[in-house]
C-alpha positions in Angstrom: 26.3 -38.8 10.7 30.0 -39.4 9.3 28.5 -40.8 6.4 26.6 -38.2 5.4 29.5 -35.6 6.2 31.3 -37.8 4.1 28.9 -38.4 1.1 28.5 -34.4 1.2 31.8 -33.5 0.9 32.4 -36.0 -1.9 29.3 -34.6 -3.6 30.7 -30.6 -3.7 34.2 -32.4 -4.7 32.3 -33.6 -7.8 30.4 -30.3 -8.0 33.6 -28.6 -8.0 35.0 -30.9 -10.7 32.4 -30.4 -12.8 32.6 -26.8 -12.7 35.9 -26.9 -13.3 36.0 -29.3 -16.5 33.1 -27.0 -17.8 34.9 -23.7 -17.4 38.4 -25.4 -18.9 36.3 -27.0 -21.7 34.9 -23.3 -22.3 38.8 -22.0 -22.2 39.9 -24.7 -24.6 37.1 -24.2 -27.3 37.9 -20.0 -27.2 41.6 -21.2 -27.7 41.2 -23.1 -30.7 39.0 -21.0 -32.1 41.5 -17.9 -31.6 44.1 -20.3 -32.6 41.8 -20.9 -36.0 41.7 -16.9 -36.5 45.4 -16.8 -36.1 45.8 -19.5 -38.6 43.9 -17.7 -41.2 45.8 -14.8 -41.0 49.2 -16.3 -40.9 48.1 -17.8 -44.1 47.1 -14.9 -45.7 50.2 -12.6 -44.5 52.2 -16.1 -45.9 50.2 -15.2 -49.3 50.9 -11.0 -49.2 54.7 -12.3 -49.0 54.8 -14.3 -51.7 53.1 -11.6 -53.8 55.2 -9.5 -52.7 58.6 -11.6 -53.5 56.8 -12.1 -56.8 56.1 -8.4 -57.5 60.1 -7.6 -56.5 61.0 -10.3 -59.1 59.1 -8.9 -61.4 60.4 -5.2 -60.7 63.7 -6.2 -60.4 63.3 -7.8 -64.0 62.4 -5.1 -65.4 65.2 -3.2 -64.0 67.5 -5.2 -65.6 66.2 -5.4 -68.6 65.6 -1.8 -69.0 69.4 -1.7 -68.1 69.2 0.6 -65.2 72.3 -0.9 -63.6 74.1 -1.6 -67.1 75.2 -5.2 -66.6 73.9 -6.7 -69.8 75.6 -9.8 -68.7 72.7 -9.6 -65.6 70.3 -9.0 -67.6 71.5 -12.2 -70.3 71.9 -14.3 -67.4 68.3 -13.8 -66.1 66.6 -14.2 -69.1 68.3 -17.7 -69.7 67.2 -18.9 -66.5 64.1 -18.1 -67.5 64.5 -19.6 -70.4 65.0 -22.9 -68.6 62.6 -22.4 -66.2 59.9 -22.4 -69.2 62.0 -25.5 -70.7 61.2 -27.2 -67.4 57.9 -26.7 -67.4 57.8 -27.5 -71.2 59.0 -30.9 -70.3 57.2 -31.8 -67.0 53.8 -31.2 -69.6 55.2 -33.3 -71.8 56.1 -36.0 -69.3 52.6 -35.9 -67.7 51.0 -36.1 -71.0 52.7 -39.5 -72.2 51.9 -40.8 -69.0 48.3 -40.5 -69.3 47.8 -41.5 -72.7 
């Protein structure tokens, strides 16, 4: 008789297990998926901003040029970093190109 008090309480132990690594399984799966969701929006609010910075840039550019706050030296100053950024980019083509030939 203590064996099969035994072998029953072992068998709802499992039972119990088994219930519990299904409902945890069940948990993790909703979590990544939520965590998947999340993902996908940080990476698109991570996009808005840098459109965003891009747009202020651009606006504030403008600003300078137009000479709303009359610092030509500003506006002088931006458009030769500019000017290098495009001489950068000039070069890095140039670069790539004579290494694939």
């Amino acid at each position: 008789m203590a064996q099969k008090d035994i072998i029953k309480r072992l068998h709802d132990e499992v039972e119990r297990l088994i219930a519990d690594h299904e409902r945890i399984a069940k948990e993790c799966r909703d979590l990544v998926k939520q965590r998947d969701k999340l993902l996908g929006e940080k990476h698109r609010l991570e996009e808005r901003v840098r459109e965003q910075d891009t747009r202020i840039k651009s606006l504030e550019l403008v600003g300078v040029m137009r000479g709303d706050d009359g610092n030509v030296e500003r506006a002088r100053a931006r458009v030769n970093g500019l000017l290098r950024e495009v001489d950068k980019c000039i070069a890095a083509i140039k670069t790539y190109e004579q290494e694939n030939q």
